[in-house]
C-alpha positions as CSV (number, residue, x, y, z in Angstrom):
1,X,0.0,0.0,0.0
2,X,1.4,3.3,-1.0
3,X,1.8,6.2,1.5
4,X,-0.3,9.1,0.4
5,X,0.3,12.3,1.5
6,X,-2.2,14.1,3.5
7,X,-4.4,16.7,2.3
8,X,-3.6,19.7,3.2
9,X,-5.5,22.1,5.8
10,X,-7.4,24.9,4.4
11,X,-9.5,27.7,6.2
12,X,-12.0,29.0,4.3
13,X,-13.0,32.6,5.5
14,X,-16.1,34.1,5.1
15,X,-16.4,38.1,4.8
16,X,-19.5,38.3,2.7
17,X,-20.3,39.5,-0.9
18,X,-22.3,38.3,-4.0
19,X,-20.3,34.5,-3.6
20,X,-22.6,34.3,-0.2
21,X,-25.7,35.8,-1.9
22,X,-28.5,32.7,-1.0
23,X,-32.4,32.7,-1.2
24,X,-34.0,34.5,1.1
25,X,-37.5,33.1,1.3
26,X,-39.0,36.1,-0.5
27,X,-38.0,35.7,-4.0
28,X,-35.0,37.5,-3.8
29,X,-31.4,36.9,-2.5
30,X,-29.5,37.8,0.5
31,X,-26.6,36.7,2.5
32,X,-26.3,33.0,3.5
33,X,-27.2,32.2,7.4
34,X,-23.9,30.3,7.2
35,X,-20.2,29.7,5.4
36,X,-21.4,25.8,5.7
37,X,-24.4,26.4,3.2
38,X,-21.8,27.6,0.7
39,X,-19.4,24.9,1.6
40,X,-22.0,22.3,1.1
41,X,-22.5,23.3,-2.4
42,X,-19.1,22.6,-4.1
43,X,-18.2,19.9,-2.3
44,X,-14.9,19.4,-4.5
45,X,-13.5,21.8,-2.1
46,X,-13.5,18.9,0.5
47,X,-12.7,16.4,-1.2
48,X,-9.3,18.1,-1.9
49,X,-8.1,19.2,1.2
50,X,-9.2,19.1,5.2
51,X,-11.4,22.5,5.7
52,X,-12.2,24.7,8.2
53,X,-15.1,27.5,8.3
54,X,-15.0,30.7,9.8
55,X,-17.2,33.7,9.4
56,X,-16.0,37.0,9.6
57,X,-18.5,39.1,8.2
58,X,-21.9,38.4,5.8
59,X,-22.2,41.8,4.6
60,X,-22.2,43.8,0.9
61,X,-18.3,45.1,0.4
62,X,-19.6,47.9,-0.5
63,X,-20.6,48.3,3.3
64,X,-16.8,47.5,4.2
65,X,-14.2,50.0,5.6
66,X,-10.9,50.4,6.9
67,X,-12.0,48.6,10.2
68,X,-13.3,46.0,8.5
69,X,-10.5,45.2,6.5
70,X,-7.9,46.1,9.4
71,X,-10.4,43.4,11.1
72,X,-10.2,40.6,8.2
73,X,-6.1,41.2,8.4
74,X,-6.1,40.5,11.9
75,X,-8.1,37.1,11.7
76,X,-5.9,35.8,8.4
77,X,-2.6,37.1,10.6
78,X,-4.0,35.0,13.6
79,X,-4.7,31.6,11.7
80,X,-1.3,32.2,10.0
81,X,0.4,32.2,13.5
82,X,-1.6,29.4,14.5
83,X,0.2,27.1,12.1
84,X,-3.1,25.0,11.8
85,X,-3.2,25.7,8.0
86,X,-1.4,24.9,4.3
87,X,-3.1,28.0,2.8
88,X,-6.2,30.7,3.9
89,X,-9.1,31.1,1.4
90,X,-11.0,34.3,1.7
91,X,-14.7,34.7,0.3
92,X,-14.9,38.3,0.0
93,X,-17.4,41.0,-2.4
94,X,-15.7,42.1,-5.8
95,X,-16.4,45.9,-5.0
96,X,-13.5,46.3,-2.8
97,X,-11.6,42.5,-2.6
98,X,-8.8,44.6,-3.8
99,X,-8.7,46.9,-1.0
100,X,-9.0,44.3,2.0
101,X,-6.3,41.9,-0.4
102,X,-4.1,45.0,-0.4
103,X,-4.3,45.5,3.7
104,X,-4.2,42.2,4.1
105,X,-0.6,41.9,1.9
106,X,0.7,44.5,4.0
107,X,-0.7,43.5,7.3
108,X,1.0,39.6,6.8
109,X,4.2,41.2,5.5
110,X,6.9,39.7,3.2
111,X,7.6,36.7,5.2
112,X,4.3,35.0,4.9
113,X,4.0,31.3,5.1
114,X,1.5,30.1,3.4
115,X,-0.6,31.1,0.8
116,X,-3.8,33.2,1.2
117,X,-6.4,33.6,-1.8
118,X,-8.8,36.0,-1.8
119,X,-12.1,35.3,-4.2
120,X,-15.9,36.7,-5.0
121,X,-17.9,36.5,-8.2
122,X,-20.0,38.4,-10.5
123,X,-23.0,35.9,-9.7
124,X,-24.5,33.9,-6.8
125,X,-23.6,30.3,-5.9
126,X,-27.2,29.9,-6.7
127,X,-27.5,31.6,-9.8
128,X,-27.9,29.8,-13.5
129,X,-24.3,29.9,-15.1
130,X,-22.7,31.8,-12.0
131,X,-18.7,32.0,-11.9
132,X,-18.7,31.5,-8.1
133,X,-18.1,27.6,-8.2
134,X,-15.3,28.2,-11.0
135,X,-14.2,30.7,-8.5
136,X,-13.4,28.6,-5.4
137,X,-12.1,25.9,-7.2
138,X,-10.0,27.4,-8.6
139,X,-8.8,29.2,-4.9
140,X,-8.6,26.1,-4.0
141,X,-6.3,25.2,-6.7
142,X,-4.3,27.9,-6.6
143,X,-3.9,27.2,-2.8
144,X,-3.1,23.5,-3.5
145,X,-0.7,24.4,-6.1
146,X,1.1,27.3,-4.0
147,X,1.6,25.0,-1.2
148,X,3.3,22.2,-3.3
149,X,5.8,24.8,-4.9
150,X,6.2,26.5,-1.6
151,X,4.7,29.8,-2.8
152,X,3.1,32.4,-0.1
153,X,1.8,35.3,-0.8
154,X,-1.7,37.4,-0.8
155,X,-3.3,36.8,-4.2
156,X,-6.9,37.5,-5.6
157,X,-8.0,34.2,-7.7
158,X,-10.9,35.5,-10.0
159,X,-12.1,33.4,-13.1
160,X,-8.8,31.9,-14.7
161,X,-6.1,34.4,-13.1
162,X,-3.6,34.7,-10.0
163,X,-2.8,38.0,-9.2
164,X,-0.8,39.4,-6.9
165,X,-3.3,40.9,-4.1
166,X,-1.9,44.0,-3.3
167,X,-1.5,45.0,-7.1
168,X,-4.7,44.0,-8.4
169,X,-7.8,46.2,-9.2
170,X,-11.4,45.7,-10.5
171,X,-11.8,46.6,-14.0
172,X,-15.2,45.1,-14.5
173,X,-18.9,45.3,-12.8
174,X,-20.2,42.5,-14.9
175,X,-17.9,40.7,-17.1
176,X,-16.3,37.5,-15.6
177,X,-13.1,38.6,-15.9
178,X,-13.1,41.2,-13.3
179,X,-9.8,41.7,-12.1
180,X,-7.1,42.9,-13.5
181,X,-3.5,43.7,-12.4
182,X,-2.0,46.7,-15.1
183,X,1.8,47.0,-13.8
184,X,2.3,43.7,-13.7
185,X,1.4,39.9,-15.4
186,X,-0.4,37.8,-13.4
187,X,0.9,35.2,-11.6
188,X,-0.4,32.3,-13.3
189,X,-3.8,31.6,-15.3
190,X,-5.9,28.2,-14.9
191,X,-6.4,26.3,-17.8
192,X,-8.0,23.5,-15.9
């Protein structure tokens, strides 16, 4: 019997945002009572690695500030400390991802660890022909990968591209392909 290696530990953290965006009972959408309903609907993110839920906020990120995102640095900064964790996945709305990626880079510094994705999407989780799935999978990816080659930094993960967090911006309001990062390539792009 061959030795496999373990999966690795994730954390998954939830700040809120479209990616969150579930049924509210009254025909329209709003944020999921939990991380573990999102979770639960792309289960591939378990079946890759050992994950762990925590939920920061569940708000718009449009609603976000500079507490808020001094807040969400903190938490990732903590569960980096901890050494519990291969790599930090942050759910997080497109309208100002960039923003709390960008504190966050700075708040974790140059000698970060692990990797820590941050990801959203143009569409719910519910929603017909949504990009959120595509979206944390490929986090997840990018984590797995990262890990392997011993890469750690803060990057946004948003349809096919890794950028570097703290040098990424949003470029679109609908399209897909919503970040962009103009002074530099990205890091990679996902081609499956």
């Amino acid at each position: 019997m061959k030795n496999r290696k373990p999966k690795p530990r994730v954390l998954i953290i939830e700040c809120g945002g479209t990616i969150t965006m579930m049924p509210d009972g009254h025909g329209g959408l709003g944020p999921a009572k939990t991380i573990r309903n999102i979770a639960r609907m792309v289960p591939t993110l378990t079946e890759w690695a050992h994950v762990e839920l925590m939920q920061l906020e569940n708000r718009d990120s449009t609603d976000l500030n500079p507490t808020h995102r001094t807040k969400f640095s903190l938490a990732i900064a903590d569960a980096v400390e901890s050494k519990k964790y291969d790599g930090i996945i942050v759910t997080h709305g497109t309208d100002t991802m960039a923003y709390s990626a960008t504190a966050a880079a700075f708040v974790l510094g140059k000698d970060l660890p692990i990797p820590v994705v941050f990801t959203g999407s143009q569409l719910p989780l519910v929603h017909f022909g949504t990009d959120a799935r595509f979206n944390l999978e490929n986090a997840m990816k990018t984590i797995l990968e990262a890990h392997a080659r011993g890469v750690a930094e803060v990057m946004i993960v948003f349809n096919k591209r890794v950028l570097r967090g703290a040098r990424a911006i949003k470029v679109e309001d609908v399209d897909f392909l919503a970040f962009n990062s103009p002074s530099l390539p990205p890091l990679a792009t996902i081609s499956a």
